[in-house]
C-alpha positions as CSV (number, residue, x, y, z in Angstrom):
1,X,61.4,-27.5,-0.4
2,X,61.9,-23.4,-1.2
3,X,59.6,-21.3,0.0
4,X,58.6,-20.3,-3.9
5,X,57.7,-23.6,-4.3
6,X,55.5,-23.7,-0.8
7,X,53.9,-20.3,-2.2
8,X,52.8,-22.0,-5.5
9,X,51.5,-25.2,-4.3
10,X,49.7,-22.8,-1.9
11,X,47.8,-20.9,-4.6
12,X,47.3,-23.7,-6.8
13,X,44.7,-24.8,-4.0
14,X,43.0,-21.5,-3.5
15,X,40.2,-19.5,-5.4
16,X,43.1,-17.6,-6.2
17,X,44.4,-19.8,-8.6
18,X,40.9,-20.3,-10.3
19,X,40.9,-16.5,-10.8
20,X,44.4,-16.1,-12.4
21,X,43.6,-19.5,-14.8
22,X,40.1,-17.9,-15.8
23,X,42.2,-14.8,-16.9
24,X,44.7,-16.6,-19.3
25,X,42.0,-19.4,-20.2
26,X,40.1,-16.3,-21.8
27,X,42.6,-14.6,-23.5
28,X,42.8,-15.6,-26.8
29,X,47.2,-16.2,-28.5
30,X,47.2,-14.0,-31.9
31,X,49.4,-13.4,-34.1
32,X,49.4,-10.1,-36.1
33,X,50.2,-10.5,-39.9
34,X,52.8,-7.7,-41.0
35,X,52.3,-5.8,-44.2
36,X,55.4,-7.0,-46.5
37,X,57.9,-4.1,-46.1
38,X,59.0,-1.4,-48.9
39,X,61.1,1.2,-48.3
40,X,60.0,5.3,-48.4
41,X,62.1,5.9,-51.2
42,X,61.8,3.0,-53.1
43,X,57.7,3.2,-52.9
44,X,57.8,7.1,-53.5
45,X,60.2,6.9,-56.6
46,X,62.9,4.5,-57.4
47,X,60.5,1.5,-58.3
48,X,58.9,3.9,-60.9
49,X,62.1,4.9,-62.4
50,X,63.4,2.6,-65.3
51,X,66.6,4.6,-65.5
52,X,68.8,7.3,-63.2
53,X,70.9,9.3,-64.2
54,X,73.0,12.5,-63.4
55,X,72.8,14.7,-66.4
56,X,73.1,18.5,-67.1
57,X,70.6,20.3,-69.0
58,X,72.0,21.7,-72.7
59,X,69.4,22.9,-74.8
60,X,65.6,23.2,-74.7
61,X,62.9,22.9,-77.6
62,X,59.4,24.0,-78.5
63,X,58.4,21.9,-80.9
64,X,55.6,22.6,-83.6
65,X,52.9,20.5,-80.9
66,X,54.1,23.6,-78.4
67,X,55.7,20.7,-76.3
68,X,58.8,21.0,-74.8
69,X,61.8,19.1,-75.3
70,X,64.9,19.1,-72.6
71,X,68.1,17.9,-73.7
72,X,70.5,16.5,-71.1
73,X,73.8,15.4,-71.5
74,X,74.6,12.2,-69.2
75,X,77.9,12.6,-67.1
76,X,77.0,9.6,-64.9
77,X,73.8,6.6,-65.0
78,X,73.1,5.2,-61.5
79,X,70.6,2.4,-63.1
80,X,69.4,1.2,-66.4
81,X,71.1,1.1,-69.7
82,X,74.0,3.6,-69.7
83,X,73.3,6.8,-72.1
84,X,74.9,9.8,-73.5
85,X,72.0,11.8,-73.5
86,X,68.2,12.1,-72.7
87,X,65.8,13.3,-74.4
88,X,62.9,14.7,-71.9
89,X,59.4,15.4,-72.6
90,X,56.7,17.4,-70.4
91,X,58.5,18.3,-67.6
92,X,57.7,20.3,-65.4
93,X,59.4,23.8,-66.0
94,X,61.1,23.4,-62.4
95,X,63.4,21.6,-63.5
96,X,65.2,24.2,-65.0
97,X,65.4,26.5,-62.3
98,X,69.0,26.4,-61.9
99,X,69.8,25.4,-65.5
100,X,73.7,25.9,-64.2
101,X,72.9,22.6,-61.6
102,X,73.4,19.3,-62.0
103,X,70.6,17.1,-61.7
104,X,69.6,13.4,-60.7
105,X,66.8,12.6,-62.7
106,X,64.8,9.7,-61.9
107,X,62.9,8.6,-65.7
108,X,60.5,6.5,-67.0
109,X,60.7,5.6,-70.9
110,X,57.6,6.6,-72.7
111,X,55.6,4.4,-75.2
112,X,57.4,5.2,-77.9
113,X,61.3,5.1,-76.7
114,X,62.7,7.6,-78.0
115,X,61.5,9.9,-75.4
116,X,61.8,10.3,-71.4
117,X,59.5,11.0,-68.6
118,X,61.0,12.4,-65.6
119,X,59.2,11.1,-62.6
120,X,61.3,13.7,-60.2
121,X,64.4,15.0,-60.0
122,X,67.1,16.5,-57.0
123,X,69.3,19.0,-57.8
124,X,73.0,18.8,-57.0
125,X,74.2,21.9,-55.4
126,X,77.9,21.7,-55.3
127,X,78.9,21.8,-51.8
128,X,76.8,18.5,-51.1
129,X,77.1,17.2,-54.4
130,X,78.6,14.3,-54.1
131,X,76.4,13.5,-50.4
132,X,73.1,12.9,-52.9
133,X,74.9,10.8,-55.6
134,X,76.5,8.3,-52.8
135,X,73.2,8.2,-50.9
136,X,70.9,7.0,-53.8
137,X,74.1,4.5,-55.2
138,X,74.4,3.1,-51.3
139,X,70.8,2.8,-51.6
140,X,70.4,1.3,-54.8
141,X,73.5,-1.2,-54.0
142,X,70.7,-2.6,-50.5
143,X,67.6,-3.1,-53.1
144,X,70.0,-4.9,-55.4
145,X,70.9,-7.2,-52.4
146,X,68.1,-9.9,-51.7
147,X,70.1,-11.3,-49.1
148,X,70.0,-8.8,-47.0
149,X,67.6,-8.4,-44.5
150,X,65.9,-5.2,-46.1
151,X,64.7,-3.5,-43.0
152,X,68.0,-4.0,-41.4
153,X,69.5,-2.7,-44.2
154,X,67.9,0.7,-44.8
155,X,68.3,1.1,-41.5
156,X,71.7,0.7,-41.2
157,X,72.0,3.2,-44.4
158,X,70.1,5.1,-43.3
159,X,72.3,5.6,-39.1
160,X,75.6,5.7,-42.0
161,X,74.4,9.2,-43.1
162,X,72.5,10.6,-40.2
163,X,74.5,13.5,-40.1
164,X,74.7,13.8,-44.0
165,X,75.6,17.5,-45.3
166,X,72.7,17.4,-47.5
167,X,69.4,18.8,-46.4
168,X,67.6,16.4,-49.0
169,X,69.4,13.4,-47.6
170,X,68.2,13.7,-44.3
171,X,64.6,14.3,-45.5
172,X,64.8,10.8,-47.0
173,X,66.7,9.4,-43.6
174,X,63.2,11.2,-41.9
175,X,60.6,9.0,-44.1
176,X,62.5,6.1,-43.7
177,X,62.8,6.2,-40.2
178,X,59.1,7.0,-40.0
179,X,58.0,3.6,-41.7
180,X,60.3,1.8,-39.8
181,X,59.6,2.8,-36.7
182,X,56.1,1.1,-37.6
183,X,57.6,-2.0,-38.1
184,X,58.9,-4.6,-35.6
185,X,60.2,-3.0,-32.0
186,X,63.5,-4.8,-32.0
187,X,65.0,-2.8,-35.1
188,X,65.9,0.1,-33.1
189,X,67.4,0.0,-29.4
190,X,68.0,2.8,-27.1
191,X,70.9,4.7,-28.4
192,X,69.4,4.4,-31.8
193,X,66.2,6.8,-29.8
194,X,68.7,9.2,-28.9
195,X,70.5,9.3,-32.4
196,X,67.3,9.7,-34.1
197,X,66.0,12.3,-31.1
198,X,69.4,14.7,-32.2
199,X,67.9,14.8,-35.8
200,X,65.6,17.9,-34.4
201,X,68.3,20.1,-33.7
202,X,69.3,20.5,-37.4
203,X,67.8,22.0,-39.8
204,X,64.6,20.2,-40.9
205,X,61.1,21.7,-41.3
206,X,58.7,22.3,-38.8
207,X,56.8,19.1,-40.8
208,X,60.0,17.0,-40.3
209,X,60.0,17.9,-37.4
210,X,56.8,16.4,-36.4
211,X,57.7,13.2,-38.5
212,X,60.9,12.9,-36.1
213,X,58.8,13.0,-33.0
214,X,56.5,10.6,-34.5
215,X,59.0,8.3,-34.9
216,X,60.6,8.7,-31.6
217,X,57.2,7.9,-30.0
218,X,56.7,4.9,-31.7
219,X,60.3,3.4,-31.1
220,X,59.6,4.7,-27.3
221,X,55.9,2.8,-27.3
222,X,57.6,-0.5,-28.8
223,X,61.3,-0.2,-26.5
224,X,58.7,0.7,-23.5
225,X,60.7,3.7,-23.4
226,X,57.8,6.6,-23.0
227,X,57.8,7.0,-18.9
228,X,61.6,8.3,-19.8
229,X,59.8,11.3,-21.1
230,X,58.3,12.2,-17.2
231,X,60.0,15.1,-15.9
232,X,59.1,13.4,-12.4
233,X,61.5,10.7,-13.4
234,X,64.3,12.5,-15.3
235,X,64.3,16.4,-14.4
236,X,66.8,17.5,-17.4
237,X,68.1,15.9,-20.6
238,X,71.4,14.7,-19.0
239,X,70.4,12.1,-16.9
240,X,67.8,10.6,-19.0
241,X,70.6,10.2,-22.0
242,X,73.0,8.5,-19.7
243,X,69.9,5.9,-18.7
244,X,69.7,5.5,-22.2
245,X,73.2,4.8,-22.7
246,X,73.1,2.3,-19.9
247,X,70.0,1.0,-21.2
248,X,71.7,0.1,-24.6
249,X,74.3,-1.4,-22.6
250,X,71.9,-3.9,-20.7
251,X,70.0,-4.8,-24.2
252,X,73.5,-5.5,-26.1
253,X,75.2,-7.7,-23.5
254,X,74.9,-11.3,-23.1
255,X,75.8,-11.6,-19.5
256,X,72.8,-12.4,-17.5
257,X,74.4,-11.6,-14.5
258,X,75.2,-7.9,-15.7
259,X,71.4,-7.4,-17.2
260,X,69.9,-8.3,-13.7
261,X,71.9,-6.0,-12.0
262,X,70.9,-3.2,-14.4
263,X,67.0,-4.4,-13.7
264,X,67.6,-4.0,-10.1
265,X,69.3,-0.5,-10.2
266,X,66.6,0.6,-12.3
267,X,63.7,-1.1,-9.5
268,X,65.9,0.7,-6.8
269,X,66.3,4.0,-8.6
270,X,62.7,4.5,-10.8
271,X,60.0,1.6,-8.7
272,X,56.7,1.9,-9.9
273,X,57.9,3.9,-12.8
274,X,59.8,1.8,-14.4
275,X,57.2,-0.4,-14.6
276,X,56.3,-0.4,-18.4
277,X,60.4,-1.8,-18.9
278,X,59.7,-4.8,-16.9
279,X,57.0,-5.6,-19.0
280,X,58.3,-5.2,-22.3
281,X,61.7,-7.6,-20.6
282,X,59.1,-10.2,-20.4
283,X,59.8,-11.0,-24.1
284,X,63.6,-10.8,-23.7
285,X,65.3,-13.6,-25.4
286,X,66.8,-14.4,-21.8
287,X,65.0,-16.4,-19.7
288,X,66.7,-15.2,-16.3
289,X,65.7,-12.1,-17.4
290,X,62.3,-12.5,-17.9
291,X,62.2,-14.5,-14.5
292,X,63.2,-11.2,-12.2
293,X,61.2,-8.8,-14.7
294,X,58.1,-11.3,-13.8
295,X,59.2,-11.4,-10.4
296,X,59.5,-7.5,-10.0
297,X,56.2,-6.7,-11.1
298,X,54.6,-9.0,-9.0
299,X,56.6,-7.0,-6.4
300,X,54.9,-4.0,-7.7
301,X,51.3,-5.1,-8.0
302,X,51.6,-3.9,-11.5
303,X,49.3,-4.6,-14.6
304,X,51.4,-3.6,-17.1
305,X,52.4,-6.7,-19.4
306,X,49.5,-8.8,-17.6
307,X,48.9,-10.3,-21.3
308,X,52.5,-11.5,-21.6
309,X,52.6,-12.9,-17.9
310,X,49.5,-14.7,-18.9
311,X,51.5,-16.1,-21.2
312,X,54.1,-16.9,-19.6
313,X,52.3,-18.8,-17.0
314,X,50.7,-21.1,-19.8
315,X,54.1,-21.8,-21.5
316,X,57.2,-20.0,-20.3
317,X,60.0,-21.9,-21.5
318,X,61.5,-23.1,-18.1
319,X,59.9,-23.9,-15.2
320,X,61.1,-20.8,-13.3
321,X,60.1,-18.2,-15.6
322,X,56.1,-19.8,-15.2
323,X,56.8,-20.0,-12.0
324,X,57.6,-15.9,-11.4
325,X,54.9,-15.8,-13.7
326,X,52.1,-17.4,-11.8
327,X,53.7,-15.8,-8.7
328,X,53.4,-12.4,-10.2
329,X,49.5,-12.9,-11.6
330,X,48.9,-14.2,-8.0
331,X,50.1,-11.0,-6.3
332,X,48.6,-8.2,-8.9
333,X,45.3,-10.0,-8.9
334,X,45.1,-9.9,-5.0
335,X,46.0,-6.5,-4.9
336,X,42.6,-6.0,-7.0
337,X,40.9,-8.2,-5.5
């Protein structure tokens, strides 16, 4: 008989056991509903646009109501109906403040047809021109793609042009990274963090800025990634981007073997630390992973990811993952007790 096997039957017996059963007997297995997922850009504009177009303006007129009517000449529609011209009403007199530019302009038709409302429109400077057409085709090209899963998607679109020369791109590739940051933890691993981290040293606003940051946070609170941030643990940038490298290493391989090493260098090298990452490998899809992670925070006497060895210990898949598990709820509640 092993001696994990002595230690269990062992507790099974004691007051122990009745204390670390009472836990998991009381806490309740939920599952959080997810709002259905739309994308920034899509919500903010695109949905409420029948038609986009690029267009240049060529004449405006004051008609005998005083309303104004733009004129553009259509070199290019991105959705709807193709057209050689629109006819604009009420728009706001921004529009024309470049009247040289060409513009994207997203439209809605009015009641009676003949006429166009423009919901907003981007300029097209011409050294990054062609950078806002692609980006808003690309993106129309994932919404037209049911398939696709559409988190996924925009997220992939939106890594593809991350480093886009066009200041109005990456403001969209902000929002979008914002919202899904809020979603599910396993959209973005550890070298995405760092991607989306170099996004601060160009030249965004001081609000982007703050959106950035937000993000990061929440990718580092889902990917158990915010004790990185401890200057205790990683004194200067370097070191804590070549964890992170590693760290996207050990969640893209499927060698078991190679992902328990990397758990054990990262015991040896960070201990108590590092404690918030052993908990959130209690959900990894391997179950020899989630074994040692169980097993090393019973080592530590740690509470983090009590909740998840809880239930673990109720139904862990295999017998040696609820087995660490019990072993590891034995050892942090006598620690307390």
């Amino acid at each position: 008989m092993s001696p994990i096997s002595i230690w269990t039957r062992g507790l099974f017996a004691s007051p122990l056991f009745f204390l670390c059963w009472l836990l998991f007997a009381l806490v309740p297995i939920t599952g959080a509903q997810v709002a259905p997922y739309q994308p920034w850009l899509d919500g903010a504009i695109l949905k409420k646009a029948s038609s986009i177009v690029v267009a240049t303006h060529e004449r405006t007129t004051v008609l005998p109501s005083k309303e104004v009517l733009y004129r553009f000449k259509v070199k290019r529609s991105l959705k709807g109906p193709k057209k050689k011209l629109v006819l604009v009403m009420g728009a706001e007199r921004s529009i024309l403040a470049d009247k040289r530019l060409e513009k994207i302009l997203f439209l809605k038709t009015t009641e009676h047809g003949s006429f166009q409302v423009v919901i907003d429109f981007v300029d097209l400077p011409p050294r990054d021109s062609a950078n806002r057409v692609d980006f808003v085709e690309a993106y129309l090209k994932v919404l037209a793609n049911p398939k696709r899963s559409l988190p996924l998607a925009i997220k992939n679109l939106a890594f593809a042009h991350l480093e886009s020369r066009s200041s109005w791109v990456r403001r969209v590739i902000v929002r979008e990274l914002d919202l899904l940051s809020r979603r599910g933890g396993g959209l973005f691993d550890s070298a995405d963090l760092f991607a989306i981290e170099k996004m601060t040293t160009g030249d965004l606003s001081k609000a982007e800025r703050k959106i950035v940051a937000r993000t990061c946070l929440a990718i580092e609170e889902k990917r158990a990634l915010k004790w990185t941030r401890s200057r205790l643990v990683f004194p200067n940038p370097a070191t804590r981007r070549a964890y992170l490298a590693d760290m996207a290493l050990f969640e893209r391989s499927e060698d078991p073997q190679k992902r328990i090493i990397f758990l054990k260098d990262t015991l040896a090298t960070f201990g108590r630390k590092a404690a918030p990452f052993f908990a959130k490998s209690l959900s990894d899809a391997m179950p020899e992973v989630v074994e040692r992670a169980a097993f090393y925070l019973g080592e530590l006497e740690s509470g983090a990811g009590v909740a998840r060895l809880i239930a673990l210990a109720r139904s862990g898949g295999t017998t040696a993952v609820r087995k660490a598990a019990i072993v590891a709820l034995g050892k942090i509640v006598a620690q307390r007790a």
